[in-house]
N, CA, C and O of each residue as an XYZ file, in Angstrom:
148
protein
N     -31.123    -11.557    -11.031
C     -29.788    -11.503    -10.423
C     -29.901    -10.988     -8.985
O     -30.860    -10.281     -8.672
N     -29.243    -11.217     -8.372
C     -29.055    -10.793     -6.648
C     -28.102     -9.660     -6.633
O     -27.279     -9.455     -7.525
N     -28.253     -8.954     -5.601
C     -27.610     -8.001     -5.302
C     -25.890     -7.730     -5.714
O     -25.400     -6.814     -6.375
N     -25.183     -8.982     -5.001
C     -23.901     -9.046     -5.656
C     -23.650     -9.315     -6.925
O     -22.427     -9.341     -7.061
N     -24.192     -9.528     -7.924
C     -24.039     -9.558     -8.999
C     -24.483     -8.222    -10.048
O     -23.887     -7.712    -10.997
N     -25.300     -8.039     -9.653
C     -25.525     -6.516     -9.970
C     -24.391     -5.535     -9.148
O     -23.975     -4.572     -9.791
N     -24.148     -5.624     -8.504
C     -22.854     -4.478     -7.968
C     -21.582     -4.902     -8.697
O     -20.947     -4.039     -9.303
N     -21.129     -6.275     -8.681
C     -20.337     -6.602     -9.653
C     -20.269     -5.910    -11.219
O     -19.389     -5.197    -11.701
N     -21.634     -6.435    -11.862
C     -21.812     -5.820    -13.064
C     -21.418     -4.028    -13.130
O     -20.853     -3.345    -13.984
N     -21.929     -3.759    -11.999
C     -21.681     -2.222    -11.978
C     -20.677     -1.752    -12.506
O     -20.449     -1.048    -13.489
N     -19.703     -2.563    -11.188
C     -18.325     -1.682    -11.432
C     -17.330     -2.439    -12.182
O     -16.130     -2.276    -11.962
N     -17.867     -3.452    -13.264
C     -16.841     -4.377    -14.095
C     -17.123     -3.372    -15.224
O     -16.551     -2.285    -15.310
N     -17.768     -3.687    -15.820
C     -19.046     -3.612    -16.843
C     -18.055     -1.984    -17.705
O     -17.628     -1.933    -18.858
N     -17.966     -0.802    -16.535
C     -17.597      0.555    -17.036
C     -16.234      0.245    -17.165
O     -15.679      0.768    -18.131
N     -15.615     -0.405    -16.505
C     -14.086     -0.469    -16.628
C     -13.903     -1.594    -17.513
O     -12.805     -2.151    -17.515
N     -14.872     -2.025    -18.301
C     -14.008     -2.548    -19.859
C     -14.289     -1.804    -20.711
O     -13.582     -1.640    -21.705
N     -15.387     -1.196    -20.496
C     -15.618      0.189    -21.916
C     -14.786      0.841    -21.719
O     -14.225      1.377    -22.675
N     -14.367      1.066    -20.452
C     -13.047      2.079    -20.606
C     -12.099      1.587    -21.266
O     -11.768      2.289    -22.221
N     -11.341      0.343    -21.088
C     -10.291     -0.089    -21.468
C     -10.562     -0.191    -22.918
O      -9.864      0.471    -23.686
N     -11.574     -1.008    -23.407
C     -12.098     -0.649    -24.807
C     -11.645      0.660    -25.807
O     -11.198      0.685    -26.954
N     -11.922      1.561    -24.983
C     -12.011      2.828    -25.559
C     -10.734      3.285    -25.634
O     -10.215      3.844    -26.601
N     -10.135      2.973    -24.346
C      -8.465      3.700    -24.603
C      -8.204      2.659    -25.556
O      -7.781      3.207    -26.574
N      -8.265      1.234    -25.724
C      -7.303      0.507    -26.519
C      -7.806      0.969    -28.145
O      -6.998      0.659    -29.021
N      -9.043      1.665    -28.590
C      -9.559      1.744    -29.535
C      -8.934      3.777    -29.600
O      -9.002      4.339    -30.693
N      -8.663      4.186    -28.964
C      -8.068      5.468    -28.770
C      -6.602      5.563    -29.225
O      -6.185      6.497    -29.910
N      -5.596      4.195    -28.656
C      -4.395      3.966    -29.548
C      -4.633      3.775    -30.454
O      -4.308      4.816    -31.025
N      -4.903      3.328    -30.956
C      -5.124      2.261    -32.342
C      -5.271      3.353    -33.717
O      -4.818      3.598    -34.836
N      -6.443      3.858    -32.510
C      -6.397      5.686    -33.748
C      -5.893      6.759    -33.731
O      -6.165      7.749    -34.410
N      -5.023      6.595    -32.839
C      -4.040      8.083    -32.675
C      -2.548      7.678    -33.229
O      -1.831      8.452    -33.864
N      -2.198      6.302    -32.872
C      -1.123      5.833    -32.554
C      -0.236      5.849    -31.750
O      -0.290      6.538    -30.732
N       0.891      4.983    -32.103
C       2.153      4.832    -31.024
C       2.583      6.254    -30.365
O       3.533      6.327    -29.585
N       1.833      7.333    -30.730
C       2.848      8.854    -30.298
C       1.803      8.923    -28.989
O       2.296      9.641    -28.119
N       0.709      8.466    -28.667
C       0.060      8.541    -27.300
C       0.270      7.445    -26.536
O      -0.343      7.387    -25.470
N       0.981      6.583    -26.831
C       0.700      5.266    -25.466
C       1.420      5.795    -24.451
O       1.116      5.329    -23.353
N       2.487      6.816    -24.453
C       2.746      7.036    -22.972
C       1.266      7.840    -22.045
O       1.178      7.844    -20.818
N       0.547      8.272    -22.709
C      -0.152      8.775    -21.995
C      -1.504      7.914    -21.286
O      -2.424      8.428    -20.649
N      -1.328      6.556    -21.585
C      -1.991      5.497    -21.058
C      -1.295      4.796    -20.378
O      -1.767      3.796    -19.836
């Protein structure tokens, strides 16, 4: 891979585990936390 694609990957890559995680964070807390996302 070339440079831009690796910097891409970088900063995509953490911000779907994140989103992952919060959407997997509702799911197990429930509806009483989504304001806090």
């Amino acid at each position: 891979m070339n440079k831009i694609q690796k910097l891409i990957l970088a900063i995509f890559v953490p911000i779907i585990f994140f989103f992952i995680a919060v959407f997997i964070a509702k799911g197990a807390v429930g509806y009483r936390s989504s304001t806090l996302f």
